[in-house]
Each structure stands twice: as structure tokens, then as C-alpha cells.
N, CA, C and O of each residue as an XYZ file, in Angstrom:
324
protein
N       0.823     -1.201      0.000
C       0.000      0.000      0.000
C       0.866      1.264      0.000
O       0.541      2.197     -0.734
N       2.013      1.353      0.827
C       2.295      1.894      0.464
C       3.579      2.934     -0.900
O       3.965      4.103     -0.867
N       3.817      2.001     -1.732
C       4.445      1.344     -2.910
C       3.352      3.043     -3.809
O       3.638      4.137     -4.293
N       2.005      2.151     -3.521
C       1.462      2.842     -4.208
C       1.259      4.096     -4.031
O       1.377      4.907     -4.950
N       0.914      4.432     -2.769
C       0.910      6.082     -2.106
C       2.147      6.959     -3.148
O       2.167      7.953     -3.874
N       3.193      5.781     -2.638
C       4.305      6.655     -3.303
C       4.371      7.010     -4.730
O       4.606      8.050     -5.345
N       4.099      5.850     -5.035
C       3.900      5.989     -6.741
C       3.007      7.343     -6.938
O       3.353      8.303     -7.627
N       2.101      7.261     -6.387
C       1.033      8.171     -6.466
C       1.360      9.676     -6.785
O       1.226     10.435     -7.744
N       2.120      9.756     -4.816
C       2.590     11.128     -4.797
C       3.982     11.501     -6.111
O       4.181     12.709     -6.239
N       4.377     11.091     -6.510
C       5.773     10.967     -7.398
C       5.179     11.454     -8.885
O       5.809     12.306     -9.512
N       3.750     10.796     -9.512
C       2.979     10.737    -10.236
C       2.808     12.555    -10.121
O       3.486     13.327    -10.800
N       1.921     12.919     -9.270
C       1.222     13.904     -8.923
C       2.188     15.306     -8.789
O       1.708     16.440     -8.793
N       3.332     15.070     -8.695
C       4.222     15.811     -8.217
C       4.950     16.072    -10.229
O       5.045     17.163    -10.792
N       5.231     15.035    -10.684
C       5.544     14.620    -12.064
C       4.488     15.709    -13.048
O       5.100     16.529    -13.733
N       3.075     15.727    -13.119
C       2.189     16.064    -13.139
C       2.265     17.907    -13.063
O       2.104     18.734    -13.960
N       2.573     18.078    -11.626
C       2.312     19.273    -11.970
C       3.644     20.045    -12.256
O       3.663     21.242    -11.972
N       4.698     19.493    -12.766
C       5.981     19.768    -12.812
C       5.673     19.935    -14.476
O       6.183     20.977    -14.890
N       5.144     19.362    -15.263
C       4.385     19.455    -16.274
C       3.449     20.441    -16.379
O       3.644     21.135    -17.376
N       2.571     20.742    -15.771
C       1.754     21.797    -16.102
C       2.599     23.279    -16.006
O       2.424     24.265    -16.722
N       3.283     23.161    -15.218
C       4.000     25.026    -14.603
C       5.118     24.771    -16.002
O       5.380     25.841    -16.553
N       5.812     23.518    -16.656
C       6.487     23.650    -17.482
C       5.613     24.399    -18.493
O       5.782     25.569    -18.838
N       4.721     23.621    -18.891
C       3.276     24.245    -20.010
C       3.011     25.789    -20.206
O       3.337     26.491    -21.163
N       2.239     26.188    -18.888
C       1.999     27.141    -18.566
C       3.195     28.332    -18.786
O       3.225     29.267    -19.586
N       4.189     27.900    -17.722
C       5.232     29.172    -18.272
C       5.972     28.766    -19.710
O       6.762     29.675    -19.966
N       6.005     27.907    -20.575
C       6.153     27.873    -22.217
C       4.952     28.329    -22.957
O       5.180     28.722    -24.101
N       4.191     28.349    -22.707
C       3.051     28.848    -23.330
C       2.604     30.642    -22.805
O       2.101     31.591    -23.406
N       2.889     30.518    -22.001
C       2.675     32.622    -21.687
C       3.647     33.707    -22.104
O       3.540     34.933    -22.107
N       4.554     32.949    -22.428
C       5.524     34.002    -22.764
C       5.403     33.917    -24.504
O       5.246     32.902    -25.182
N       5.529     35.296    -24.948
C       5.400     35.845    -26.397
C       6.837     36.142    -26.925
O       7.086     36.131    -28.131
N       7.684     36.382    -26.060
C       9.244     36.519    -26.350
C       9.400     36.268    -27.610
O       8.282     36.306    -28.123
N      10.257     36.012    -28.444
C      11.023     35.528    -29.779
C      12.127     35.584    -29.493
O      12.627     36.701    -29.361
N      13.059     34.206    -29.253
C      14.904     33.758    -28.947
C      15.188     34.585    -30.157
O      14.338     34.469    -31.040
N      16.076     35.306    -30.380
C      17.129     35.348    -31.303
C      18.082     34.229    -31.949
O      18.385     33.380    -31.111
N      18.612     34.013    -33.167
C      18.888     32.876    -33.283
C      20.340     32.711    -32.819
O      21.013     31.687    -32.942
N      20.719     33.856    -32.274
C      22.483     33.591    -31.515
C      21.622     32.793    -30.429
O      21.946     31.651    -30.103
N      20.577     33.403    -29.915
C      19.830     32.368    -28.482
C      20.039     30.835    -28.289
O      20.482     30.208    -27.327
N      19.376     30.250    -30.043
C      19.264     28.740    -30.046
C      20.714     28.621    -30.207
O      21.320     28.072    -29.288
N      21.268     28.976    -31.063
C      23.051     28.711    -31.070
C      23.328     28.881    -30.056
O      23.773     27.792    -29.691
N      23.415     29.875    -28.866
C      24.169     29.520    -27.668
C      23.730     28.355    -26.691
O      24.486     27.792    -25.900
N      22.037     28.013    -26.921
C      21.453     26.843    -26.053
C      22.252     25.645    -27.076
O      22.850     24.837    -26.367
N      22.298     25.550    -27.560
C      23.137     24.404    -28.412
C      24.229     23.799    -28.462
O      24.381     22.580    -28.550
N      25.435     25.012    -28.383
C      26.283     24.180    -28.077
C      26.411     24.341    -26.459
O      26.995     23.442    -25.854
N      25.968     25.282    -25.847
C      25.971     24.556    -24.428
C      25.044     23.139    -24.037
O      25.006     22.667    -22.901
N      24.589     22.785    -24.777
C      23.699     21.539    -24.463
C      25.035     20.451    -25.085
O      25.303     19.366    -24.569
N      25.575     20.898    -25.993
C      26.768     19.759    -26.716
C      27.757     19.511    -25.678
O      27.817     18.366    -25.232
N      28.802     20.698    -25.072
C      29.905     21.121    -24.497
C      28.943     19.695    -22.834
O      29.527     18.676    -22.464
N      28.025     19.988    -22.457
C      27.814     19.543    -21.094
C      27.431     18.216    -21.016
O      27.365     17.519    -20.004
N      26.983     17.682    -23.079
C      27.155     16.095    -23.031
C      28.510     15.548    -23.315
O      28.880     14.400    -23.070
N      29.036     16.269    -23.726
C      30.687     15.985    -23.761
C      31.383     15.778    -22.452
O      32.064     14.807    -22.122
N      31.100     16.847    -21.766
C      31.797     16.942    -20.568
C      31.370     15.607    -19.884
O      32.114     14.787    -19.346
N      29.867     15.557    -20.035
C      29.327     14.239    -19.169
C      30.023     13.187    -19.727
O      30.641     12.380    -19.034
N      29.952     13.124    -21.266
C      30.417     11.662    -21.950
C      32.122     11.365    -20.834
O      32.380     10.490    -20.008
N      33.004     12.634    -21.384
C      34.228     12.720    -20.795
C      34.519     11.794    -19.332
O      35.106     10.717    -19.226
N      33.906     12.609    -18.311
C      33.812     11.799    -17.236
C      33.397     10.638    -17.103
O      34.215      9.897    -16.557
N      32.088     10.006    -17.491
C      31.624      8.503    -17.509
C      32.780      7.713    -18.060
O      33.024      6.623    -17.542
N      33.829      8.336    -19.478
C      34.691      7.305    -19.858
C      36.201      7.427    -18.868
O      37.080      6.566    -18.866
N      36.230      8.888    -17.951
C      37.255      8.462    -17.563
C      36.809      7.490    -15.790
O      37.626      6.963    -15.036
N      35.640      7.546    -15.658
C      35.177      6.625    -14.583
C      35.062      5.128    -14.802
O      35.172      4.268    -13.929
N      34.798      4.919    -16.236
C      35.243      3.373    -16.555
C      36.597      3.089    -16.710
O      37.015      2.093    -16.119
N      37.504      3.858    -17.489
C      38.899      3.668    -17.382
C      39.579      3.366    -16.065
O      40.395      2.476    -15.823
N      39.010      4.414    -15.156
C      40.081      4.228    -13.777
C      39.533      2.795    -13.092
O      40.247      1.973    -12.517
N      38.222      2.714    -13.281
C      37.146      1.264    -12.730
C      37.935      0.012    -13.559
O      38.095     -1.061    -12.978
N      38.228      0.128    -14.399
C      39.008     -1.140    -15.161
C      40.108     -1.518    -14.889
O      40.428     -2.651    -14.530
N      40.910     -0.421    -15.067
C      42.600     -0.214    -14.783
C      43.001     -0.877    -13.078
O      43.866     -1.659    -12.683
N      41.902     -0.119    -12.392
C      42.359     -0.772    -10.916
C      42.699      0.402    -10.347
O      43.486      0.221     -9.418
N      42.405      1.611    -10.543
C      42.516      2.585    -10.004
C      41.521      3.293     -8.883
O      41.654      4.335     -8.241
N      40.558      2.381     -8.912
C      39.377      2.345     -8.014
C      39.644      1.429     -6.646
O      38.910      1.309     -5.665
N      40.509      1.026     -6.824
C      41.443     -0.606     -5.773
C      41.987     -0.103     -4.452
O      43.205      0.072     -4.452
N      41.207      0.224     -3.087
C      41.935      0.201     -2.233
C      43.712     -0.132     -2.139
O      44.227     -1.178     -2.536
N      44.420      0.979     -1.547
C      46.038      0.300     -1.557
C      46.052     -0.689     -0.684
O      45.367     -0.989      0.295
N      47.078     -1.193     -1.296
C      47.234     -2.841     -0.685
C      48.426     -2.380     -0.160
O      48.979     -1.301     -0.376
N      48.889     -3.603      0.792
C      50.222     -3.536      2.361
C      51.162     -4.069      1.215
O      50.880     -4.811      0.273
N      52.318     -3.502      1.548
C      53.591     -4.031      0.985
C      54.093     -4.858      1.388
O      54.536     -4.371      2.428
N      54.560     -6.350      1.358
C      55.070     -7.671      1.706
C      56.106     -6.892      2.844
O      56.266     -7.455      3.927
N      56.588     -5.989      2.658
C      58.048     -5.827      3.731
C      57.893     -5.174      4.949
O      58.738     -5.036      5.833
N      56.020     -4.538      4.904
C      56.013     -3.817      6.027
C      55.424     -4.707      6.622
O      55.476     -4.600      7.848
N      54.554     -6.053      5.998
C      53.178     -6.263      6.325
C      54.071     -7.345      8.084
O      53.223     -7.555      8.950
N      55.022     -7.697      8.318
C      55.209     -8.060      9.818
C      55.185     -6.767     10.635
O      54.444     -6.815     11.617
N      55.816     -5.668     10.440
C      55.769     -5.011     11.272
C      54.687     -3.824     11.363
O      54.969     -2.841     12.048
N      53.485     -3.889     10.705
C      51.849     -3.392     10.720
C      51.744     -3.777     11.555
O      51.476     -3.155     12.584
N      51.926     -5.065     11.449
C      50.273     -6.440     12.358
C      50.765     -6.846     13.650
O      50.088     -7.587     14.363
């Protein structure tokens, strides 16, 4: 039961996150300039790049072993423990 509440509220919340999107795209009469869409553009490119960038250097270091807790060195590891 409550799975669904949640669903519900998430729904409802989804919902009106949609309408105020609507509403304020639809009231405004403005006209972008077209440097406007060119600057929304390649900033929309530059910030999937950047994203792409990172995700591949987060698999690289995840592969490589760079994600690997350091390990004890054989010569200290008697006098650690």
C-alpha cells in the first residue's frame, strides 16, 4: 500500500511539474534570437561531452584498478600487524 501512495505522490508531483512547465512555455510571447538557439546548443553539446568525458574516464580508472583500495607491501606487512 504503500508502494502505491508513493507511486502516487511521485505521479502527482511529475504532473504538476508538467503543467507550470506548459503554462510558463506557453505565456511568454518573447522571440529567442537565433544567436539564443546557437548559444542553447552548443551549451547543451559542451555539457554532453563533458558528461560523456567523465563517464569514460570513470570506466577507465574502474578497469585499470585505479578504483582498488592500496594494498600492504610484503616488507612492512610483519611489522603493521
Amino acid at each position: 500500500m504503500r508502494t502505491w501512495i508513493t507511486i502516487a505522490i511521485l505521479l502527482a508531483m511529475l504532473m504538476g511539474a508538467i503543467y507550470v512547465g506548459y503554462v510558463g512555455w506557453s505565456l511568454t510571447e518573447v522571440a529567442m534570437p537565433v544567436t539564443g538557439y546557437i548559444a542553447m546548443a552548443l551549451g547543451i553539446f559542451f555539457s554532453l561531452i563533458v558528461g560523456g568525458g567523465l563517464m569514460a574516464l570513470m570506466f577507465y580508472s574502474s578497469r585499470h584498478g585505479y578504483d582498488e583500495p592500496p594494498s600492504r607491501p610484503d616488507r612492512f606487512s610483519n611489522w603493521l600487524s
